[in-house]
C-alpha positions in Angstrom: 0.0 0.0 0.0 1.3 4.0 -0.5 2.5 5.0 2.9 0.1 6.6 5.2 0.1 8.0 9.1 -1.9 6.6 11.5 -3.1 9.6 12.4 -4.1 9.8 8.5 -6.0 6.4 8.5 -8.0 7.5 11.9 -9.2 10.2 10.2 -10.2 8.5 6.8 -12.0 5.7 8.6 -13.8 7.6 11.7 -12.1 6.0 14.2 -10.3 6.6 17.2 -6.8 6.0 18.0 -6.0 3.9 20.9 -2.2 2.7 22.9 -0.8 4.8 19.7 2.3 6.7 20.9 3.4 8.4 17.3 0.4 9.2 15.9 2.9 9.7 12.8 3.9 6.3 12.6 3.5 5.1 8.8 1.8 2.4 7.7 4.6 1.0 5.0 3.3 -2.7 4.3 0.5 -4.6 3.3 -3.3 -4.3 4.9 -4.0 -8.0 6.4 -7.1 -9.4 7.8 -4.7 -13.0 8.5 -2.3 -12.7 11.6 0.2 -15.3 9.8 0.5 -12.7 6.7 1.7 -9.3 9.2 4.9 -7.8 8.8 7.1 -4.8 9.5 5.1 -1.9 8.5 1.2 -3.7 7.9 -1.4 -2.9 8.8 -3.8 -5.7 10.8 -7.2 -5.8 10.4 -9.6 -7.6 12.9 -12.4 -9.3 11.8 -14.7 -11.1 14.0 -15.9 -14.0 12.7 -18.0 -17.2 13.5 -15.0 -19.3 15.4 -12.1 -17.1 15.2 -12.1 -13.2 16.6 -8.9 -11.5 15.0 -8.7 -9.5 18.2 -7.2 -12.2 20.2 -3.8 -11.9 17.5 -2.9 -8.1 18.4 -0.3 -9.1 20.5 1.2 -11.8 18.1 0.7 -9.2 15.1 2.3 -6.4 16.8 5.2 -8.5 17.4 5.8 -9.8 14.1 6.3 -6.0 13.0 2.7 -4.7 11.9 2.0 -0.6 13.2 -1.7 -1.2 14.4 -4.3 -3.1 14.6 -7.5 -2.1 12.5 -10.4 -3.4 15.1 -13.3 -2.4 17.0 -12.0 -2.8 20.5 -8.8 -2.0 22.3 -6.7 -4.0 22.1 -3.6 -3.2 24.4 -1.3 -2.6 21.7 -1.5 0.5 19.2 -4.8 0.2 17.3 -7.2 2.2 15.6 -10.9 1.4 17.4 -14.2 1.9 14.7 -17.6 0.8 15.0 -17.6 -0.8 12.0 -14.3 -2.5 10.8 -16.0 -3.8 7.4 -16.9 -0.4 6.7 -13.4 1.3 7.8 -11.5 -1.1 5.3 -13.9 -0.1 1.9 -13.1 3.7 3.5 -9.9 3.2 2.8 -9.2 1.4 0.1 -11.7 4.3 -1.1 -9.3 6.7 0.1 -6.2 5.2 -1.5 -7.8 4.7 -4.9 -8.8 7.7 -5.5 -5.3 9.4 -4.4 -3.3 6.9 -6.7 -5.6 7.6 -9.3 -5.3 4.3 -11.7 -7.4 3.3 -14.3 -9.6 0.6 -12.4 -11.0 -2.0 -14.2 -14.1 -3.9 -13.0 -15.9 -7.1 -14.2 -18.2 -9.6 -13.1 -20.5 -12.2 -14.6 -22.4 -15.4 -13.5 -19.6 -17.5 -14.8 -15.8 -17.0 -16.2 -15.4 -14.1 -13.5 -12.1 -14.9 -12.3 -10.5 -17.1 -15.7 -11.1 -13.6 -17.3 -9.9 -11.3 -14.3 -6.4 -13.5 -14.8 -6.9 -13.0 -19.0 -7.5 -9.5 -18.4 -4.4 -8.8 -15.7 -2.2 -10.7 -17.9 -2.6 -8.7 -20.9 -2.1 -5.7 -19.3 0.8 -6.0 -17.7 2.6 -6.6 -20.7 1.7 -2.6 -20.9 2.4 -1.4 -17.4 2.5 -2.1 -13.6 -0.9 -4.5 -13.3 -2.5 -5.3 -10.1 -5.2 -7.6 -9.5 -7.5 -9.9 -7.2 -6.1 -12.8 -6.3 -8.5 -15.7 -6.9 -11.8 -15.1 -6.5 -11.5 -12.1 -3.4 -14.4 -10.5 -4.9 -16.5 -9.5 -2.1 -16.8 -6.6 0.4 -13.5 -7.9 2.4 -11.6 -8.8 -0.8 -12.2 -6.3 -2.8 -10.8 -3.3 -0.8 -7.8 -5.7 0.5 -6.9 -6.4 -3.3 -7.3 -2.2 -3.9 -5.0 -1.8 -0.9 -2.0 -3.7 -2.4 -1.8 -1.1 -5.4 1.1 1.3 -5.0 2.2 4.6 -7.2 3.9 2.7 -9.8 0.3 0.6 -10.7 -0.8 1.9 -13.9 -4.0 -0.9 -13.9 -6.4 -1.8 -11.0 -8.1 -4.7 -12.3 -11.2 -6.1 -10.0 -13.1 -8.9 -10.2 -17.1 -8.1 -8.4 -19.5 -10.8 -7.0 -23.0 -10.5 -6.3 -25.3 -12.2 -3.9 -28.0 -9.9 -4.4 -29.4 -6.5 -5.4 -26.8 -3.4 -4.3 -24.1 -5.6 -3.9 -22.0 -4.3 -7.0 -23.4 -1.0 -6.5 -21.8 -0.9 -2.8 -18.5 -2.4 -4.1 -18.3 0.1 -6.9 -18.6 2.9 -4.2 -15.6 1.6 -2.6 -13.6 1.4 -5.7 -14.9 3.2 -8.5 -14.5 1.5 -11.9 -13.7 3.5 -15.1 -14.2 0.6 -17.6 -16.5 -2.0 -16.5 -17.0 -5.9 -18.4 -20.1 -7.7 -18.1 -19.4 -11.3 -19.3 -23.1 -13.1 -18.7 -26.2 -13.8 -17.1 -26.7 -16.9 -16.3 -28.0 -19.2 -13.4 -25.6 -19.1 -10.9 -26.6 -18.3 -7.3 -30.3 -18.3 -9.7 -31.6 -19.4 -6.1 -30.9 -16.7 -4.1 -32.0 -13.6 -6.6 -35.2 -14.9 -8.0 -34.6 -15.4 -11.7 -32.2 -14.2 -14.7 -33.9 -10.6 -14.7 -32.6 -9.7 -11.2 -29.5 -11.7 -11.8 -28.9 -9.1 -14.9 -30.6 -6.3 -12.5 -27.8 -6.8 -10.2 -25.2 -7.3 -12.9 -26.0 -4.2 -14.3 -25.0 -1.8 -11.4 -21.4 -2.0 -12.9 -22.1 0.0 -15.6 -24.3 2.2 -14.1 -21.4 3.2 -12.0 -19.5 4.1 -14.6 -18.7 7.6 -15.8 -19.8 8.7 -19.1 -17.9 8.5 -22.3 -16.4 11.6 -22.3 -14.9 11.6 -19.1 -13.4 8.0 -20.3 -15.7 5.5 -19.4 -16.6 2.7 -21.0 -18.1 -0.4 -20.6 -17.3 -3.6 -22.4 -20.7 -6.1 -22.8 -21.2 -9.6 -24.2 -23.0 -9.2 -27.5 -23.9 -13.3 -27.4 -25.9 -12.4 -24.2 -29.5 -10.5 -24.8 -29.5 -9.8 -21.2 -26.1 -8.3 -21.0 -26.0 -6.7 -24.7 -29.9 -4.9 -22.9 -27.5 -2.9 -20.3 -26.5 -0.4 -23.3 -29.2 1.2 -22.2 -28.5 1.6 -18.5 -24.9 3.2 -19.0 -23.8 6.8 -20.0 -20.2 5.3 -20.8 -19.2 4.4 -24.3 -20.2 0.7 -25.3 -17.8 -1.8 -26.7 -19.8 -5.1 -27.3 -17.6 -8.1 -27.7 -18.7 -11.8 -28.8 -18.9 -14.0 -32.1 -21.7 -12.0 -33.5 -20.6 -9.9 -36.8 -22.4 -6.7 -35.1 -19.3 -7.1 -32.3 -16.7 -4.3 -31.8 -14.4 -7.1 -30.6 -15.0 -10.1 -32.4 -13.6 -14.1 -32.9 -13.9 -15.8 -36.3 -12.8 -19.1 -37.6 -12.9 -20.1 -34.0 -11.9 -24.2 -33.4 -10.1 -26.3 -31.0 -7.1 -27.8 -30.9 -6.5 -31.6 -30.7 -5.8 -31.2 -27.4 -8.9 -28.8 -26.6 -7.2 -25.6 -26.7 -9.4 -22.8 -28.7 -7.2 -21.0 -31.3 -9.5 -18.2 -33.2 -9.0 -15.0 -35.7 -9.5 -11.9 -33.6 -10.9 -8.6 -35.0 -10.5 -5.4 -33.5 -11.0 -1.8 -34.5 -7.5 -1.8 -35.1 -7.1 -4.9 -36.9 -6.6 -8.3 -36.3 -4.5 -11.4 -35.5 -4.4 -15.3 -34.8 -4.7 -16.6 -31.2 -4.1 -20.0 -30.1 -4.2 -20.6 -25.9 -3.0 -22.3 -23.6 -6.1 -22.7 -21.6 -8.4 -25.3 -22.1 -12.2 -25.5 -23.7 -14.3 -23.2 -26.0 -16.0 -21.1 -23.4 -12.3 -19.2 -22.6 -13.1 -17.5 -26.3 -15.7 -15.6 -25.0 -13.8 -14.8 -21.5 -10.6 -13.7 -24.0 -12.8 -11.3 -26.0 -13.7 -9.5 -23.1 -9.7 -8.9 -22.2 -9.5 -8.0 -25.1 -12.3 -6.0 -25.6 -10.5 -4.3 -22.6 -6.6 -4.1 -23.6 -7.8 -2.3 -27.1 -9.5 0.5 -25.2 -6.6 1.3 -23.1 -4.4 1.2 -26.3 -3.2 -2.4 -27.1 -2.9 -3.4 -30.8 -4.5 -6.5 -32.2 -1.1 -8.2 -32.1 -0.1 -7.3 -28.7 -3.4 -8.1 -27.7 -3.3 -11.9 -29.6 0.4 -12.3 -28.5 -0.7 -11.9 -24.7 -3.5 -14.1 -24.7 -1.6 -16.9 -26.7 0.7 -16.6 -23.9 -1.4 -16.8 -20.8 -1.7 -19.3 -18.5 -4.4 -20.3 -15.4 -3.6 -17.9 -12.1 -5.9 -19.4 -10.1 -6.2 -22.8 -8.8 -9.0 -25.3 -9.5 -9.6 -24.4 -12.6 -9.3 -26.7 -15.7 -5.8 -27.7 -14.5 -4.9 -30.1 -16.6 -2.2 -32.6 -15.3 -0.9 -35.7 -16.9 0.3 -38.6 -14.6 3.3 -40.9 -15.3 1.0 -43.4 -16.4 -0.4 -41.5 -19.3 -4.1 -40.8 -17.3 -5.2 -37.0 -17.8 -6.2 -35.4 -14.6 -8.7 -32.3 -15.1 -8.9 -30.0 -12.0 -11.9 -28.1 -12.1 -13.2 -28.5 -8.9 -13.1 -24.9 -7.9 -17.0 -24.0 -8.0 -19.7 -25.2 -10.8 -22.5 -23.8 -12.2 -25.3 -24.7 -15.0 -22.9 -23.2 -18.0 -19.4 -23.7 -16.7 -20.6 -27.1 -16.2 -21.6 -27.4 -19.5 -18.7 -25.8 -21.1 -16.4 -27.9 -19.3 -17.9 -31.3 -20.3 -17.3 -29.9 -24.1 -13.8 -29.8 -23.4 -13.9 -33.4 -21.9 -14.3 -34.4 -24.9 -12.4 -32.6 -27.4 -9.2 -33.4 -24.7 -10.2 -37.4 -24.9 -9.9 -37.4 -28.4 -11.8 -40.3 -29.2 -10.3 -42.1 -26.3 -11.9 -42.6 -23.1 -13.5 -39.9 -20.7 -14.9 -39.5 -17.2 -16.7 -36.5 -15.8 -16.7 -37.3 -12.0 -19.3 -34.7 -11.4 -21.2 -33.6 -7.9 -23.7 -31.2 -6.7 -24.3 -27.4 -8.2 -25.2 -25.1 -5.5 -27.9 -22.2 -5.2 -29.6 -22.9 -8.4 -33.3 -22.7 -6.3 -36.1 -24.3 -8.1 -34.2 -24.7 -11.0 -32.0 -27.3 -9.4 -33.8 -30.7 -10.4 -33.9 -29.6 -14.0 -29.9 -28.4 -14.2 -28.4 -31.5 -12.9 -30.7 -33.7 -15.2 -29.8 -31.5 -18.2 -26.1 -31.8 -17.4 -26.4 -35.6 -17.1 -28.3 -35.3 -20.5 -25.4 -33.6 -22.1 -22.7 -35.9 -20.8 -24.5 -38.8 -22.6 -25.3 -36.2 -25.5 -21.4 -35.6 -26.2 -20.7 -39.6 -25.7 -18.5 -39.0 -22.6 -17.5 -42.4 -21.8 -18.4 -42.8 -17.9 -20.6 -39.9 -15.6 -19.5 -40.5 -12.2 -22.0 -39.1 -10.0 -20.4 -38.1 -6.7 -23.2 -37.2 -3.8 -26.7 -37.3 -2.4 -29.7 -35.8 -4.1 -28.1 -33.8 -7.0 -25.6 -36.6 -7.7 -28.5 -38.6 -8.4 -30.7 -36.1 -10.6 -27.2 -36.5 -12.9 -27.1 -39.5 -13.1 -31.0 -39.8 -13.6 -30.8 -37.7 -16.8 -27.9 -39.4 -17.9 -30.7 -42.9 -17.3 -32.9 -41.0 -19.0 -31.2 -39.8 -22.2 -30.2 -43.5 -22.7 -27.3 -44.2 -20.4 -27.8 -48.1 -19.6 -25.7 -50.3 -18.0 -22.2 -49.1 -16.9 -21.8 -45.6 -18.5 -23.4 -43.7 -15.7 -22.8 -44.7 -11.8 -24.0 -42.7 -8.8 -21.4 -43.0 -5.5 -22.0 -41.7 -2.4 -18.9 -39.4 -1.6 -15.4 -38.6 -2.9 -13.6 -41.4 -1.0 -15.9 -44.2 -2.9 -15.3 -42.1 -6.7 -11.3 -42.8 -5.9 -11.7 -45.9 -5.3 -13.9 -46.3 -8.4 -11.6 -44.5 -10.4 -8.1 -46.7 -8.4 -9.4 -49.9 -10.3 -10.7 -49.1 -13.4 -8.6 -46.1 -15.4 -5.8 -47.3 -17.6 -3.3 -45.0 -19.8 -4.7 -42.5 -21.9 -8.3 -41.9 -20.1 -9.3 -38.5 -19.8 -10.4 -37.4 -16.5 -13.2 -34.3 -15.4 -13.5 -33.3 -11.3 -16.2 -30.7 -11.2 -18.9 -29.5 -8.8 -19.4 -26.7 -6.3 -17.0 -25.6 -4.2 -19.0 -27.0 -1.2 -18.7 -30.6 -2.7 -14.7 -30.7 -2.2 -14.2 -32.3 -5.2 -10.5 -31.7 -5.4 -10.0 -34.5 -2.8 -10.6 -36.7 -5.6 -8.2 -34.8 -8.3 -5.2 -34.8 -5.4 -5.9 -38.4 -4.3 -6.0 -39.3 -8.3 -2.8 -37.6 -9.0 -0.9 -38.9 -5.8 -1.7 -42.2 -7.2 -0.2 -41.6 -10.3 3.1 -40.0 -8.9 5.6 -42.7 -9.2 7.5 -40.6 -11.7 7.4 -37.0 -12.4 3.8 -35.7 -12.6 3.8 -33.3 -16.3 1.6 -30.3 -15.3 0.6 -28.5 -19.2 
């Protein structure tokens, strides 16, 4: 973080200072919320939570070198006491934002939030000093820490925004006000807690009506594909850029394919011109989560061929997702156990199978979470699909979703051994132990809450008599 007083914190946040000899004592290091992460010069913030209040660590954090503590109590050690710690962090990270004055760029989406977060961070740092959220800290705590971590030489605040509900981008853009903004889709994701697709692109929508109009530089970058996101147009004062496969898009891909190891390689048109990409990730949905970086790096200046060259270049940041790791043995381990959703789902059983090649393939698939009354007909239309793209064996991993897979994988015509429910992760390795053999092809994938990963890191610990090749 740029080097503040304590006395010049107190006074952004409200609070009052407490234990604080030198009220001109600088903050030099990073704002934490984990005791393990202070240092010399951080700044600790203390969170209560359900089992752990960050209170009890003052002591431990003062020691390790960190100024004050950020909390709503005294604490015995130099702190800074305000009624409302959440609130006090967004003040700053507020503050600090709009002294460094960066270009801030926000997105958010039902799915692809975070892949294109990494897409978009990694094109632009080729240009200049990039800073971005790590994994998916894209809520009211993450999002100010991540803002925090920018210093004078960051050209590019790049900030990925989740939504649980109505208001909740609009509050985070408050924090850290957005001058482009990317809205990737609407889809069903969290479809159970808002109601339907119209409040999910309600909510959506508050990024770009946060934005500042077009001729103060604001503009915001929507999915042309997506009725619901192409509708926001209309709700935004910035300049539109409209990205997609559809000829009416700004940013565009043609020619797009796969590889014959399911890696999209596509012609992409810009305004400026236009140039061959070929990526390293893996599955056709990334096109559409490129586009959008791309839609992004050409507004701040980046030429077609800077642009392809970048995204032909970039890798996975984050963990969990479509990690693609080849055992000894020749067995193809693909970790995307991160978080599911209807479309990701989807998407990632398409890359199944262009990855299998014609060989064999396994989606060991489990439960997708807050999808509401929608949730019967989602897990039987993913079974559908899996038996749909001829994956070779559904392994449905869990209780009552596991067995709506496997259920529309019966129905659409799965008989005998191609579909198989199991009751937990333990009994899908085990499965999985006995019968894979060299060259099989291998999906993990459900919600977050499923811990499916367990059954990609047992899977791969098997395999590691030799060298495990990570691609």
């Amino acid at each position: 973080m740029i080097t503040l007083s304590l006395a010049e914190i107190a006074e952004v946040v409200g609070g009052r200072m407490h234990d604080i000899p030198d009220a001109s004592a600088e903050v030099t290091g990073p704002v934490v919320r984990d005791s393990r992460e202070a240092g010399p010069g951080s700044l600790f913030v203390a969170f209560v939570g359900e089992r752990v209040d960050g209170h009890d660590f003052a002591a431990q954090v003062v020691e390790a070198g960190a100024v004050a503590v950020l909390g709503s109590r005294p604490v015995g050690v130099p702190a800074i006491v305000v009624d409302d710690v959440q609130a006090a962090l967004g003040a700053l990270a507020r503050h600090v934002v709009r002294r460094l004055g960066t270009t801030l760029v926000a997105l958010t989406g039902s799915a692809g939030k975070t892949s294109t977060k990494d897409l978009i961070a990694q094109v632009l740092r080729r240009k200049a000093p990039t800073v971005f959220t790590p994994g998916s800290m894209n809520n009211e705590v993450g999002l100010p820490l991540t803002a925090l971590t920018a210093t004078d030489e960051t050209k590019f605040l790049v900030l990925e925004m989740g939504a649980r509900g109505i208001g909740h981008i609009r509050y985070l853009c408050e924090l850290t006000p957005p001058k482009i903004g990317a809205v990737l889709n609407v889809g069903s994701a969290h479809i159970g807690e808002f109601g339907g697709r119209e409040q999910i692109a309600q909510a959506k929508g508050e990024l770009v009506e946060a934005l500042p109009p077009a001729e103060e530089g604001g503009a915001a970058i929507l999915n042309a594909d997506d009725p619901l996101v192409r509708a926001m147009a209309s709700r935004t004062k910035a300049k539109v850029i409209l990205f997609g496969e559809s000829g009416e898009a700004d940013v565009r891909a043609e020619n797009v394919r796969l590889t014959d190891t399911g890696q999209p390689s596509f012609s992409l048109h810009t305004p400026s011109g236009a140039s061959d990409v070929t990526m390293r990730l893996y599955g056709e949905h990334h096109v559409s989560n490129a586009l959008a970086a791309a839609a992004v790096a050409h507004e701040l200046g980046m030429s077609a061929d800077e642009i392809a060259t970048a995204l032909s270049e970039a890798g996975s940041l984050s963990r969990w997702r479509m990690e693609v790791t080849e055992r000894p043995d020749g067995v193809t381990v693909v970790n995307d156990a991160y978080n599911a959703n209807p479309e990701s789902m989807k998407a990632a059983l398409r890359a199944l199978v262009a990855m299998g090649k014609g060989g064999r393939t396994w989606a060991v698939l489990g439960k997708m979470a807050e999808l509401g009354d929608e949730a019967l007909a989602e897990h039987d239309a993913v079974g559908r699909l899996a038996v749909r793209l001829n994956v070779s064996k559904l392994v449905a991993v869990g209780g009552r979703e596991a067995q709506w897979l496997q259920l529309g994988a019966y129905n659409e015509g799965s008989w005998g051994e191609e579909s198989v429910h199991v009751s937990d992760a333990q009994a899908a390795v085990d499965l999985l132990r006995s019968e894979l053999r060299p060259g099989d092809v291998v999906l993990v994938k459900a919600s977050r809450s499923v811990g499916l990963e367990s059954v990609a890191t047992a899977l791969l610990e098997t395999g590691a008599e030799g060298e495990v090749a990570a691609r």
